[in-house]
C-alpha positions in Angstrom: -43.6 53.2 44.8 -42.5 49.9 43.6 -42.9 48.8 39.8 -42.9 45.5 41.0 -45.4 44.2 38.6 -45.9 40.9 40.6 -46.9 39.9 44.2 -47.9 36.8 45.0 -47.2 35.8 41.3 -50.6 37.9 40.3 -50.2 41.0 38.2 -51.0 44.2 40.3 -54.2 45.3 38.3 -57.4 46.8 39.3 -60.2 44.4 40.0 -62.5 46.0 38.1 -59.8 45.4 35.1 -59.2 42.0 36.2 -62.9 41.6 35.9 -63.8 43.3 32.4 -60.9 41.2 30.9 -61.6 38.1 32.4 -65.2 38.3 31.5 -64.3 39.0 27.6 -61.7 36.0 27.4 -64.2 33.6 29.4 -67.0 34.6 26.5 -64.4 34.5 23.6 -63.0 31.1 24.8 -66.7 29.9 25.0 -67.7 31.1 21.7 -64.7 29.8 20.2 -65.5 25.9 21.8 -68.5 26.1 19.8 -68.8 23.2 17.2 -66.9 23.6 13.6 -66.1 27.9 15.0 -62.7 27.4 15.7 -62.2 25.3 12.9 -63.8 27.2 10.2 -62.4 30.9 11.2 -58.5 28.8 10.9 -59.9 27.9 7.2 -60.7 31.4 6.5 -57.5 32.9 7.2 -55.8 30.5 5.3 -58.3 31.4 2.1 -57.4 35.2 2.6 -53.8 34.5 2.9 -54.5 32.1 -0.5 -56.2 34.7 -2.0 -53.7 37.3 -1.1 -50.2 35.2 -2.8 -52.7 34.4 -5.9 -53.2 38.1 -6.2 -49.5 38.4 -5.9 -48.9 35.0 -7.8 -51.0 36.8 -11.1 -49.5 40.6 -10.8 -45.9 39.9 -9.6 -43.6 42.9 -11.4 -46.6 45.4 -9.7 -45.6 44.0 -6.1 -42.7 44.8 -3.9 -41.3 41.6 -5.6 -39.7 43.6 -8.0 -37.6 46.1 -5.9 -36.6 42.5 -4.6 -35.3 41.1 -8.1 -33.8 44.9 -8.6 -31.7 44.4 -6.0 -31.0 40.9 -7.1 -29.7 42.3 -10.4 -27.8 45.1 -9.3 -25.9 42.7 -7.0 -25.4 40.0 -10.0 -24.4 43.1 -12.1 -21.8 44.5 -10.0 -23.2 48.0 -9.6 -23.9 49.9 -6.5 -26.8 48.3 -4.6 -27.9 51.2 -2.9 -27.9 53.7 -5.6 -30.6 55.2 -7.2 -29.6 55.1 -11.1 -28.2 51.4 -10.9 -31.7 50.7 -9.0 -33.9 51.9 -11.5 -31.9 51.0 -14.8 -32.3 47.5 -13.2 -36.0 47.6 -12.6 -36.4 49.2 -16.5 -34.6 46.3 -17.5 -37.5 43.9 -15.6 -39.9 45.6 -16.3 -39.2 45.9 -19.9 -39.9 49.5 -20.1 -38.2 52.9 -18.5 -40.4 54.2 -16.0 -40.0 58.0 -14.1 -41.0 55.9 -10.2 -39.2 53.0 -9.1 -40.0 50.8 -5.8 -36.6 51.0 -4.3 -35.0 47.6 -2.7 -34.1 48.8 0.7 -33.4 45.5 2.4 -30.1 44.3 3.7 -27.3 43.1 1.2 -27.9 39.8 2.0 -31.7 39.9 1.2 -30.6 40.9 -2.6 -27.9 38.0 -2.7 -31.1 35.5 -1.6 -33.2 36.4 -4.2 -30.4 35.9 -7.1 -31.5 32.8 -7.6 -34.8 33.5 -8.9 -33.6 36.1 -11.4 -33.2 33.1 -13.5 -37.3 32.5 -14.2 -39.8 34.1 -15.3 -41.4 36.6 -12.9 -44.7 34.2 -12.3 -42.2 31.4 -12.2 -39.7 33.1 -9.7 -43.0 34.4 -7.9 -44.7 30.7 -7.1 -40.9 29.8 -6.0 -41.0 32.6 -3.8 -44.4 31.0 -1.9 -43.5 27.5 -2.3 -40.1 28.1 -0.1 -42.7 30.4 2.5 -45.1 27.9 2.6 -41.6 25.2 3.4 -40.5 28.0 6.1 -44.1 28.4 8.0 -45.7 25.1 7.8 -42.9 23.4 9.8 -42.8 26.8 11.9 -46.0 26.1 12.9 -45.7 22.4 13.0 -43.4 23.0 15.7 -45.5 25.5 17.6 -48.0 23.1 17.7 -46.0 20.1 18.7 -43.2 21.9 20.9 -45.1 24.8 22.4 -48.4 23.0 23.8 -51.2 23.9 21.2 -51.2 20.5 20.7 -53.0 20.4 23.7 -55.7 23.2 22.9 -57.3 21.1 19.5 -58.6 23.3 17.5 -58.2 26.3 19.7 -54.6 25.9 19.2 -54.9 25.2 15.5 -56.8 28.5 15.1 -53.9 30.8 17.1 -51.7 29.7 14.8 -53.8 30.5 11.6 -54.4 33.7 13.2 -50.6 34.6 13.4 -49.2 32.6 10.4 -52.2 33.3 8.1 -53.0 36.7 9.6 -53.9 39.8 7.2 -51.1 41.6 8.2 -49.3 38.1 7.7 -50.7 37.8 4.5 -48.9 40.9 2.6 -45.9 38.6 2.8 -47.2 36.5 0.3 -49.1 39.0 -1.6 -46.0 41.5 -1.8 -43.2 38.8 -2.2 -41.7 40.7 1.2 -39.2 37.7 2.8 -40.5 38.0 6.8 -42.3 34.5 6.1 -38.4 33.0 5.3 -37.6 34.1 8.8 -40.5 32.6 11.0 -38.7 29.4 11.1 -35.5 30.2 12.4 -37.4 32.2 14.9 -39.2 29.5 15.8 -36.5 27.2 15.8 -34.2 28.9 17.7 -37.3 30.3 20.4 -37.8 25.9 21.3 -33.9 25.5 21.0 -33.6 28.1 23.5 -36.8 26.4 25.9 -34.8 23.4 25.8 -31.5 25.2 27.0 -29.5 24.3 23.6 -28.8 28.5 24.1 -26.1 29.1 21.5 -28.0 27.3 18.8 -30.5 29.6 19.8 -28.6 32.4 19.5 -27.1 31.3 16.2 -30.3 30.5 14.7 -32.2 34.1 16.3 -29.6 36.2 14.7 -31.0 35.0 11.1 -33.5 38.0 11.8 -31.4 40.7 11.8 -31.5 40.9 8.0 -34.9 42.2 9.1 -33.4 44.2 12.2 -36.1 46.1 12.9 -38.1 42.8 14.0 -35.6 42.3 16.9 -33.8 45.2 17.8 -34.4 45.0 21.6 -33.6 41.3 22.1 -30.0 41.6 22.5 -30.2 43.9 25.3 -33.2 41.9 26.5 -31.4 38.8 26.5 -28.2 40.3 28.4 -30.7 41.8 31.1 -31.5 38.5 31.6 -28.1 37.2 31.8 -28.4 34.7 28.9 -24.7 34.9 27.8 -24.8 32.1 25.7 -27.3 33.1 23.3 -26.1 36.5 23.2 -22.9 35.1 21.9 -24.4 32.8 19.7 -26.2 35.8 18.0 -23.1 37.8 18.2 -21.6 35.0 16.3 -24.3 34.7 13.9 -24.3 38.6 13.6 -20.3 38.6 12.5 -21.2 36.4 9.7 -23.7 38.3 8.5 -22.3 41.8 8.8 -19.0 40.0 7.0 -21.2 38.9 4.3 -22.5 42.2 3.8 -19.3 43.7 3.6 -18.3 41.3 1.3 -20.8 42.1 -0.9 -21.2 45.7 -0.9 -18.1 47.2 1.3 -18.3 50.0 3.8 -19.3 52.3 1.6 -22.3 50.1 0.8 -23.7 50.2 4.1 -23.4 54.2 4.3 -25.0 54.3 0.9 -27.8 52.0 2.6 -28.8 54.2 5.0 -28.3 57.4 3.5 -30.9 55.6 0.8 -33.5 54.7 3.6 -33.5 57.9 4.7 -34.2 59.8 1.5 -36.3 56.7 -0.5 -37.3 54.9 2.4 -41.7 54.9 3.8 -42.3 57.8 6.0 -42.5 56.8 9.8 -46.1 57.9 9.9 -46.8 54.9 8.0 -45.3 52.4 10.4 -47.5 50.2 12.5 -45.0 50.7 15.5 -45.6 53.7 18.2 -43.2 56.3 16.4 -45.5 56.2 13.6 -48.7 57.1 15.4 -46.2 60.1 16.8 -45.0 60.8 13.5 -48.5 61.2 11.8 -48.4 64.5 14.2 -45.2 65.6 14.5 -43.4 64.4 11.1 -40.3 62.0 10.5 -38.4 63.4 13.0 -40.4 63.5 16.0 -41.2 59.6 15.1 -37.6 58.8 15.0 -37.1 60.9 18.3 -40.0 58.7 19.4 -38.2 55.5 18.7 -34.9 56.1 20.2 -36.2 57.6 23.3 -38.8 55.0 23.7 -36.5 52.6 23.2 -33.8 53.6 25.8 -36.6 53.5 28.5 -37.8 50.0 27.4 -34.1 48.9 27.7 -34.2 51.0 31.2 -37.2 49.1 32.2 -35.8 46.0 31.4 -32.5 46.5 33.3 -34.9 48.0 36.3 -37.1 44.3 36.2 -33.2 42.0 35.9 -34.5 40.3 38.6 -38.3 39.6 37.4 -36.8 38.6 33.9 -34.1 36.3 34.8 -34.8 32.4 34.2 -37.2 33.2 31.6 -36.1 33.2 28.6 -39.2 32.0 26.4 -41.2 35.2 28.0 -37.7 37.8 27.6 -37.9 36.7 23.7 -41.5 37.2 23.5 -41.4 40.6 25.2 -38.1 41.7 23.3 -39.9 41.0 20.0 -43.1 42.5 20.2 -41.7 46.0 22.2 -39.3 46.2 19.1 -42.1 45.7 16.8 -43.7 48.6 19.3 -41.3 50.9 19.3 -39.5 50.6 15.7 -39.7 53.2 13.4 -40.1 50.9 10.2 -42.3 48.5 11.3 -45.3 47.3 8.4 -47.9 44.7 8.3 -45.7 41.7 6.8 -42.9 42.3 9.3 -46.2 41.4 12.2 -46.1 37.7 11.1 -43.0 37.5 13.6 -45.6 38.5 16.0 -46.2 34.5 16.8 -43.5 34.1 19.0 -45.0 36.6 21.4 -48.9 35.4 20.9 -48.2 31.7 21.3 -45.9 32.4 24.8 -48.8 34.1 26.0 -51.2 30.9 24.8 -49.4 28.9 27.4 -50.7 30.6 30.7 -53.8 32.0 29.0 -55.1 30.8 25.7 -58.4 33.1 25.8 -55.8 35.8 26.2 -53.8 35.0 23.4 -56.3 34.5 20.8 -58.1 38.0 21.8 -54.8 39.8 21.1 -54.5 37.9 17.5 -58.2 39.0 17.0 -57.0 42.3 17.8 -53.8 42.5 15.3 -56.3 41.2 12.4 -59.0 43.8 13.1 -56.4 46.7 13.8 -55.2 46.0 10.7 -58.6 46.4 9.1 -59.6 49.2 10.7 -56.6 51.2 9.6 -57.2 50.2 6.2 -60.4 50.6 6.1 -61.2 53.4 7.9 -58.0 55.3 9.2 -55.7 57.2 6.5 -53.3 59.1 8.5 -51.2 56.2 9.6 -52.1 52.6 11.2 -52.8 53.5 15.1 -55.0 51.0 16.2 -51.9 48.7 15.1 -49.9 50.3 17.2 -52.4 50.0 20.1 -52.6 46.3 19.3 -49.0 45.7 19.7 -49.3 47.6 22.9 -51.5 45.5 24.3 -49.2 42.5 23.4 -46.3 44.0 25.0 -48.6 44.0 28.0 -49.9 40.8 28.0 -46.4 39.5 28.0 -45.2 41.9 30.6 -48.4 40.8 32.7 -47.5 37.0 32.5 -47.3 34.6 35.8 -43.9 33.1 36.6 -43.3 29.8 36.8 -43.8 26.6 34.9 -46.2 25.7 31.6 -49.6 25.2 32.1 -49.6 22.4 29.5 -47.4 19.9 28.9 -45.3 20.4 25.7 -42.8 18.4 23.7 -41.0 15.0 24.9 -41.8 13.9 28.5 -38.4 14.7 29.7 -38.8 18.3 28.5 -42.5 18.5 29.7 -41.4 22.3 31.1 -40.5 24.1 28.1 -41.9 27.7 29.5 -38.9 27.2 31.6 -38.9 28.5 34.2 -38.4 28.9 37.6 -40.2 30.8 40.1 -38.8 34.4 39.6 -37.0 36.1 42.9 -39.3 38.5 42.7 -42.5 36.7 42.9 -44.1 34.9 45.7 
């Protein structure tokens, strides 16, 4: 049986399906047109994200801010990043007090090197730095969603998918926990438009930024070779060089090792990761979740290579599948890292907006329900993302819906008809 999942550029589902999910879209779309609805749920999510970097702004040594700045210190000190005494004799130093626990910095070398800087101010001070150079990173991310990407052209509809991504509650840990996924939403956006407008190694260049959060892109280099766009995989094999040069700069070979030997022993368990290895984890333990990952994330990359042909010429819906089946199917995956979760939400916005915002309705409340209500690990997260991952797969061919950008670059979905398709 063929896994062709399109004929006559419809999705093969079941009408009944087809039906249930149509009807739900058509009521939240409706609901959603409703005078001052659309407009007032954006301005809520942009007080809880408010609300959440205040918290932050007012408590920053008791946030992951700190294991940020210890890193920071080690780095500026010349000790061994990745090692637990010269971790925690940093963090005593911060904190101004010896204490037994310490929140270990387990970010790339890089990460430690950008937060140096702030080292030099107070912790409130360094804090409201931290969220003034977010807040420069997302706003213009989401200026350019808005202009580049067509949710100009849904009003306030548009303006509400985007406060539902930027300003999510998973979002919002960024700025409440000083985590840097916010610092990377631009260059993901920047390079997604760049690559719409076929400027591909720019694209690459700028995409590769994310791997100091690798676990937010894992996929899209093999997604983006199935799809036989060369350039921007050498654009973010150029940008990768840099960056793994700059970390061996900093830290040496034996840095690295001590990085992941120290994510291994200090790092979250997987059954506390939002992706799919950590709903398998919270029954199996850490190593059936990393099983999980690697074997779910050869058959994604054996999907992909068995769809080449469905996949080709489009690059803005390889990108948006890429990042949310890594998100899916990592084994570190936590609420802040879902802010990059955009990309994905606002390609699907531009054949179906209903769509769209009912999947960033579902991240929000999945988030809240496994917070809420569900302590063994976040699930319905995970189902969320699933359903992105679907949504994407499950997208039409062909050209935008709505016209985006300048004239001349009306087409920015891309793409041409698939081979596969009608």
């Amino acid at each position: 049986m063929s896994l062709d999942l399109f004929r006559s550029g419809r999705p093969r589902l079941s009408r009944g399906a087809r039906r249930i999910a149509g009807g739900f879209a058509g009521w939240l779309l409706r609901a959603l047109s409703r005078p001052l609805i659309a407009p007032a749920l954006a301005a809520f999510m942009v007080a809880v994200s408010a609300g959440f970097a205040l918290h932050g702004l007012l408590t920053p040594l008791r946030t992951d801010y700190i294991a940020m700045l210890s890193g920071a210190r080690v780095l500026g000190d010349g000790g061994c990043l990745y090692c637990h005494a010269a971790q925690l004799q940093a963090q005593g130093v911060l904190l101004g007090h010896p204490h037994p626990a310490y929140d270990p910095f387990l970010e790339t070398p890089l990460v430690a090197l950008i937060y140096r800087p702030l080292l030099a101010l107070p912790a409130a001070a360094g804090f409201a730095v931290f969220l003034a150079v977010s807040a420069a990173c997302v706003g213009p991310a989401g200026l350019l969603l808005w202009r580049r990407m067509g949710l100009a052209a849904h009003g306030t509809r548009g303006l509400l998918l985007l406060a539902l991504a930027l300003a999510s509650v998973p979002a919002a840990w960024n700025y409440r926990l000083g985590q840097i996924d916010a610092l990377f939403v631009l260059p993901l956006v920047a390079g997604t438009v760049l690559l719409a407008t076929h400027r591909r190694f720019a694209a690459g260049l700028l995409l590769s930024l994310l791997l100091l959060k690798p676990q937010t892109i894992w996929l899209l280099p093999v997604a983006l070779l199935v799809a036989g766009e060369w350039q921007v995989v050498v654009g973010m094999a150029a940008g990768a060089a840099c960056l793994a040069g700059g970390s061996l700069w900093l830290v040496g070979p034996g840095g690295l090792g001590q990085w992941i030997t120290l994510l291994g022993s200090a790092g979250p368990a997987v059954a506390t990761s939002d992706g799919l290895p950590g709903a398998i984890a919270s029954l199996g333990g850490n190593g059936a979740g990393f099983a999980a990952a690697v074997a779910l994330g050869l058959l994604a990359c054996g999907w992909m290579l068995w769809q080449r042909r469905t996949l080709t010429d489009r690059p803005l819906q390889v990108v948006a599948l890429a990042i949310a089946a890594s998100l899916l199917l990592a084994p570190h995956v936590y609420a802040y890292d879902l802010i990059v979760a955009v990309v994905p939400v606002v390609v699907i916005a531009q054949r179906d907006l209903a769509a769209a915002l009912a999947a960033a309705l579902l991240l929000n409340a999945a988030h809240l329900v496994d917070t809420f209500f569900i302590i063994s690990g976040p699930h319905v997260a995970a189902l969320a993302l699933g359903v992105i991952v679907a949504l994407v797969i499950l997208q039409r061919p062909g050209g935008a819906e709505h016209p985006v950008g300048r004239p001349a670059r009306a087409q920015l979905s891309v793409a041409k008809p698939t081979t596969t398709g009608a």
